[in-house]
ZAKE-25487 format. One record per residue (C-alpha): residue in three letters; x negated, y, z negated. Coordinates in Angstrom, 1 decimal, always signed. Example, Ala and Ser with C-alpha at 12.3 -4.5 7.8 and 13.67 -1.06 7.14 Angstrom:
2
+-----+--------+--------+--------+
|  aa |      u |      v |      w |
+-----+--------+--------+--------+
| Ala |  -12.3 |   -4.5 |   -7.8 |
| Ser |  -13.7 |   -1.1 |   -7.1 |
+-----+--------+--------+--------+
***
This chain:
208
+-----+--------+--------+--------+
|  aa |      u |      v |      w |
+-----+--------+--------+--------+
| Unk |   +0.0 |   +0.0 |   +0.0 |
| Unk |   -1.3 |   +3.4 |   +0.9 |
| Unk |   -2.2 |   +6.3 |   -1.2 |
| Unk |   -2.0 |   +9.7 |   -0.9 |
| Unk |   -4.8 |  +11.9 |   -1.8 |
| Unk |   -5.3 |  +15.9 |   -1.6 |
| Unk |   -9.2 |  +17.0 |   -1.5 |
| Unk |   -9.8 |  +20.8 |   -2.4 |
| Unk |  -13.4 |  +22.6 |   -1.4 |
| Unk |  -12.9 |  +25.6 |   -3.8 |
| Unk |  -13.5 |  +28.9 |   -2.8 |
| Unk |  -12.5 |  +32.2 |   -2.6 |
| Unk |  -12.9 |  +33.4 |   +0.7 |
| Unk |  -12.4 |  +29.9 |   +2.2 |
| Unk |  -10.5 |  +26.7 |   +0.5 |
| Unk |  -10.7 |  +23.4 |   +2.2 |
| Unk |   -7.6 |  +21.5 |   +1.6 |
| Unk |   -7.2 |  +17.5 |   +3.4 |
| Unk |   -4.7 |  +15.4 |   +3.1 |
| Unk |   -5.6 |  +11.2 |   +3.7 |
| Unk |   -3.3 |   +8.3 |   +3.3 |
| Unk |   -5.7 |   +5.4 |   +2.6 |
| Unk |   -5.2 |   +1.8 |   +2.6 |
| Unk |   -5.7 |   -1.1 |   +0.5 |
| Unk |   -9.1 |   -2.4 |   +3.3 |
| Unk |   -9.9 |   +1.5 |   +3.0 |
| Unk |   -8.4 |   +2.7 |   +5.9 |
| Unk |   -7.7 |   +6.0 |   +6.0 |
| Unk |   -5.4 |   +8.5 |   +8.2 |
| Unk |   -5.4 |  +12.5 |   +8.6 |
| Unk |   -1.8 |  +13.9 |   +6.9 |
| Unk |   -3.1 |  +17.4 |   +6.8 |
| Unk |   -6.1 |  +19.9 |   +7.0 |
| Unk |   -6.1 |  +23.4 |   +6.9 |
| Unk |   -8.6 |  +25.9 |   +5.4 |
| Unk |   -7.1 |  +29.0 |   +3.4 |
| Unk |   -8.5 |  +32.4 |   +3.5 |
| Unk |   -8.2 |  +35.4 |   +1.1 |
| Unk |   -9.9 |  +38.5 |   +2.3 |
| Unk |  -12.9 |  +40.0 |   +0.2 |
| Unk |  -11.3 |  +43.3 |   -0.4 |
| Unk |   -8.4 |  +42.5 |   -1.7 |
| Unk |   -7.8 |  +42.9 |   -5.8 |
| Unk |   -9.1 |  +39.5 |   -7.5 |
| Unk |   -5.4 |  +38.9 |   -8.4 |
| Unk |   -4.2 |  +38.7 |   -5.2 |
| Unk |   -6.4 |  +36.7 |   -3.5 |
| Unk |   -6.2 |  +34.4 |   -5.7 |
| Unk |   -2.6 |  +34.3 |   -5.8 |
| Unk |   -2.6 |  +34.0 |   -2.1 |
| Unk |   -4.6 |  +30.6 |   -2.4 |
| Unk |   -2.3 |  +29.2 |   -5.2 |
| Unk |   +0.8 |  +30.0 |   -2.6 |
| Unk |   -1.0 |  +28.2 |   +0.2 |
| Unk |   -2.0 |  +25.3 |   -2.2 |
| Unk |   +1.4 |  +25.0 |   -3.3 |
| Unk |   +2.7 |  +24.6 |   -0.2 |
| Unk |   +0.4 |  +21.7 |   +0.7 |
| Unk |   +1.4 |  +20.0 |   -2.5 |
| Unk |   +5.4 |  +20.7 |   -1.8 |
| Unk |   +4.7 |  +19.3 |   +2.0 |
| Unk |   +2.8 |  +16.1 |   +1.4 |
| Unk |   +3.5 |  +15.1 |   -1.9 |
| Unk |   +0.2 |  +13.3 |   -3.0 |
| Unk |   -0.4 |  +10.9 |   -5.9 |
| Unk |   -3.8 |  +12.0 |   -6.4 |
| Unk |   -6.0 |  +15.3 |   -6.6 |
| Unk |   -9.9 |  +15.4 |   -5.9 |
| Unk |  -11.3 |  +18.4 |   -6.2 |
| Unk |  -15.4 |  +19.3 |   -6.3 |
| Unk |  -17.0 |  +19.9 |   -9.1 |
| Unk |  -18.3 |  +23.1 |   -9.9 |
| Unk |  -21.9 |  +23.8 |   -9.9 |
| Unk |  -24.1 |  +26.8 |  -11.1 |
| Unk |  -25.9 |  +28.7 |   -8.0 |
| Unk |  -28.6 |  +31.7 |   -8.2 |
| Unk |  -25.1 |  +33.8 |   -6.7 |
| Unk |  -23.0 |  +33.9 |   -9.4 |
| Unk |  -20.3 |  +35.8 |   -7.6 |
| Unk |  -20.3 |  +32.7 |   -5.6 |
| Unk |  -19.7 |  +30.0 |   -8.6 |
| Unk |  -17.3 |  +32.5 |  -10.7 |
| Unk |  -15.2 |  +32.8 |   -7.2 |
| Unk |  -15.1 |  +28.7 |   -6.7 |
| Unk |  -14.3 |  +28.0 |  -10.8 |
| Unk |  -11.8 |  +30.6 |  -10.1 |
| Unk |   -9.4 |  +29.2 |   -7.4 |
| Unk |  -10.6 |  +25.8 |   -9.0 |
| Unk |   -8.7 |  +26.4 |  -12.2 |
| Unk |   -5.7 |  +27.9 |  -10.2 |
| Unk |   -5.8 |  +24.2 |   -8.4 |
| Unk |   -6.0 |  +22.3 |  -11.6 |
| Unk |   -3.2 |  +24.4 |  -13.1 |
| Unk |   -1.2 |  +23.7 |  -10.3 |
| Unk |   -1.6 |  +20.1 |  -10.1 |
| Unk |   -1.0 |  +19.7 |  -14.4 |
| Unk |   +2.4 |  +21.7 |  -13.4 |
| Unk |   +3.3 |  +18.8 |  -11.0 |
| Unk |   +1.6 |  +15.6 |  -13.4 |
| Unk |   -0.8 |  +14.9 |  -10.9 |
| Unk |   -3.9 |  +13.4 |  -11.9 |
| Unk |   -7.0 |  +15.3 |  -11.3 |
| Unk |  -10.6 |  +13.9 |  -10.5 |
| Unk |  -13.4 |  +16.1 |   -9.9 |
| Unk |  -16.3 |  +14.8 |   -7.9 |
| Unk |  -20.3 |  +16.3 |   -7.7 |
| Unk |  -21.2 |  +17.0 |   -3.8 |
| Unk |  -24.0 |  +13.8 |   -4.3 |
| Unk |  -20.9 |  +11.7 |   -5.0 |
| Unk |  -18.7 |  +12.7 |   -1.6 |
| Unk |  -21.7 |  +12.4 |   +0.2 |
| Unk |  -22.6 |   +8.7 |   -1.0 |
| Unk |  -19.4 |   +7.7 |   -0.9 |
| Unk |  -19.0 |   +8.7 |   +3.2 |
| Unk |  -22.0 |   +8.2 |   +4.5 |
| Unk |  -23.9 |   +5.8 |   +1.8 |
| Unk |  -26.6 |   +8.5 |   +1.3 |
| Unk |  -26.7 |  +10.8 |   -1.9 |
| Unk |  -28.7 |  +14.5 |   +0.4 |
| Unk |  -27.0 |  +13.9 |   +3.6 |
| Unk |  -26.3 |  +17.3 |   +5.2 |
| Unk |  -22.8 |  +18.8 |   +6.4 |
| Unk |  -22.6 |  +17.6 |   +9.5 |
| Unk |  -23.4 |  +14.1 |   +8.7 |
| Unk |  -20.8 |  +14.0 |   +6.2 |
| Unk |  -18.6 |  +15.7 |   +9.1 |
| Unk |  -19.0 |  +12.8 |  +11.4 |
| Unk |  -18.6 |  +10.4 |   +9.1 |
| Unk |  -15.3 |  +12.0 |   +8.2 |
| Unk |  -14.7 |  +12.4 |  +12.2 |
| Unk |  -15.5 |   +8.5 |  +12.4 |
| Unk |  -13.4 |   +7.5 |   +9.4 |
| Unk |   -9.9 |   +9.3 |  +10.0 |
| Unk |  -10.8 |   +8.2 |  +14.1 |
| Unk |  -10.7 |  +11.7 |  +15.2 |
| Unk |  -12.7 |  +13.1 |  +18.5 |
| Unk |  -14.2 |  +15.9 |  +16.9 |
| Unk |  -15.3 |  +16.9 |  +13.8 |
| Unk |  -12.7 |  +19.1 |  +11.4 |
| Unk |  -13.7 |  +22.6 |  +11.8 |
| Unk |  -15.0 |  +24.8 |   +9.7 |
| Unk |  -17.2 |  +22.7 |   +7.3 |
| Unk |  -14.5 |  +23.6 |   +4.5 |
| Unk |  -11.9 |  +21.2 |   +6.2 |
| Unk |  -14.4 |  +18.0 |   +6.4 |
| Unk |  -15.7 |  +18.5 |   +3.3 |
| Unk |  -12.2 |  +18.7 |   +2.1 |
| Unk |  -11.0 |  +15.6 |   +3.8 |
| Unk |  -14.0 |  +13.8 |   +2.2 |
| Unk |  -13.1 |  +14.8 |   -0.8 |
| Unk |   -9.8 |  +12.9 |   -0.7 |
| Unk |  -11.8 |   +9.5 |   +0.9 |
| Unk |  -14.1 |   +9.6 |   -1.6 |
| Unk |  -11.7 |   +9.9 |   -4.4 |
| Unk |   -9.6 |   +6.9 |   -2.8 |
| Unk |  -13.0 |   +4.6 |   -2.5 |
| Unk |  -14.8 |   +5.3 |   -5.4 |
| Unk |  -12.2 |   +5.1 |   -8.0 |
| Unk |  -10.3 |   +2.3 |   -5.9 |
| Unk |   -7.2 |   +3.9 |   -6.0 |
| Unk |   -6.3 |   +2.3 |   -2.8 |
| Unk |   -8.0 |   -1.2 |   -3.7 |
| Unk |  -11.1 |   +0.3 |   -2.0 |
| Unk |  -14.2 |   -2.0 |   -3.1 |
| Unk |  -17.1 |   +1.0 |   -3.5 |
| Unk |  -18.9 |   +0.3 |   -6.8 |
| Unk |  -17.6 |   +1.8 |   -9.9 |
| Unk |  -20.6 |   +3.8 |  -12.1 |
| Unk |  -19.7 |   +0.8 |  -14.5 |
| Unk |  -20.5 |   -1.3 |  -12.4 |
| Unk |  -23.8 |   -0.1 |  -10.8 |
| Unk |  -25.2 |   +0.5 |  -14.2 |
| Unk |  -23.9 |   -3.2 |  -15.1 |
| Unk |  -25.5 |   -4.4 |  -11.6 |
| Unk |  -28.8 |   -2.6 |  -12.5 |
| Unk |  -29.9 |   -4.7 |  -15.7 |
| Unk |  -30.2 |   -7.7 |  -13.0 |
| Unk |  -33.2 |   -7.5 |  -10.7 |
| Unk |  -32.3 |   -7.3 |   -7.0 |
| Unk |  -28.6 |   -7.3 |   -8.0 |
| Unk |  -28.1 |   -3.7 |   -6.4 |
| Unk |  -26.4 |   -3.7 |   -2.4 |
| Unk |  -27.7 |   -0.9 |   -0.1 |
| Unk |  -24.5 |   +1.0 |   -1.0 |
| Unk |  -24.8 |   +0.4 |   -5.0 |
| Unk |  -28.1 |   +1.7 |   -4.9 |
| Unk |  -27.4 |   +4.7 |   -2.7 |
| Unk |  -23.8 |   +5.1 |   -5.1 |
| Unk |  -26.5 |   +4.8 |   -8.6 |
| Unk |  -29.1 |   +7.2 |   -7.0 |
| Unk |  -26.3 |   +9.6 |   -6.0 |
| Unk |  -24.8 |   +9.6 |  -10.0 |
| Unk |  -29.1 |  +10.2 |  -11.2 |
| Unk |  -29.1 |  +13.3 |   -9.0 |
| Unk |  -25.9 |  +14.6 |  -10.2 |
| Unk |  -26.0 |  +16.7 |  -13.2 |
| Unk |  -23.3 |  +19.2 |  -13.5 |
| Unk |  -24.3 |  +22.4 |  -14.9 |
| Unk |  -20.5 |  +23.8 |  -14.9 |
| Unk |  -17.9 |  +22.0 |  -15.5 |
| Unk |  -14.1 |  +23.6 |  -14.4 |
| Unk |  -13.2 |  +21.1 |  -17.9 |
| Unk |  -14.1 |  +19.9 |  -21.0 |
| Unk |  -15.7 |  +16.0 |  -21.0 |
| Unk |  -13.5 |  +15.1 |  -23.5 |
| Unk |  -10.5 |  +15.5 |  -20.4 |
| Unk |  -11.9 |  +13.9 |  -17.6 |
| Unk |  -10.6 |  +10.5 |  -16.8 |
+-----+--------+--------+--------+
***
């Protein structure tokens, strides 16, 4: 039976939002993809009520089960990060309003999970996503693949949809047995060493 995931790529200026319905053998299909914008010179306020509006209306449309949204980091722009915690906040506000769970995922996480390695770059993780949904070109801007990984990863990794991608319980139980670790365990446990959040949009003691 397939489930339906929303990924967010928080930001201000531009939000990624993707809709997937993925299968049971991890199949996955495009619902939805669309990228919203808020201008820079509008009043903080109303850009970021502009976002919540166009979030809502992706939740009211497609009705998912699950929300994936990435984490938030610390960068040397701190405009940047205050603007992505920002419209991430409105987005976990929304989804508590509608009882929709709410997993947030590092970058190093979507990028294992799609493409098996932990640094790939944005357009590998574009193709991937291009690949996986069977599209012929990749979703443009980068906002709208990274959102739509977002949601595939969320589906895989915490097999939501019966997906089979290695839990971080069960890497780290893999790991105390030499040679135990597949190609993809090993990409999935060096992706979890390289992410340490340095801002987090909640406290541990929420997360699932």
């Amino acid at each position: 039976m397939a489930v339906r995931v929303l990924g967010i790529d928080p930001g201000l200026t531009r939000c990624g939002v993707g809709v997937v319905d993925v299968e049971g053998n991890r199949s996955a299909r495009l619902v939805d993809v669309t990228v919203l914008r808020s201008a820079p010179d509008l009043p903080l306020e109303q850009r970021l009520l502009l976002l919540a509006e166009g979030l809502e209306d992706m939740l009211d449309r497609h009705r998912p089960q699950f929300i994936a949204i990435e984490r938030v980091f610390a960068q040397h722009n701190v405009r940047t990060v205050m603007g992505t915690a920002q419209i991430s906040g409105v987005a976990l506000l929304l989804a508590a309003k509608r009882g929709l769970p709410v997993t947030l995922h590092t970058p190093s996480e979507v990028k294992a999970a799609i493409t098996g390695y932990g640094a790939a770059d944005k357009k590998q993780v574009g193709t991937m996503v291009a690949r996986i949904l069977g599209l012929t070109e990749i979703p443009q801007p980068a906002d709208a693949a990274d959102a739509l990984a977002l949601a595939i990863c969320h589906a895989w990794r915490t097999g939501a949809s019966g997906g089979t991608l290695p839990t971080v319980t069960s890497v780290k139980a893999a790991v105390v047995r030499p040679g135990a670790l597949t190609p993809a365990q090993k990409a999935w446990r060096d992706a979890e060493r390289k992410s340490v959040p340095a801002v987090s949009v909640v406290p541990r003691s929420l997360k699932r």
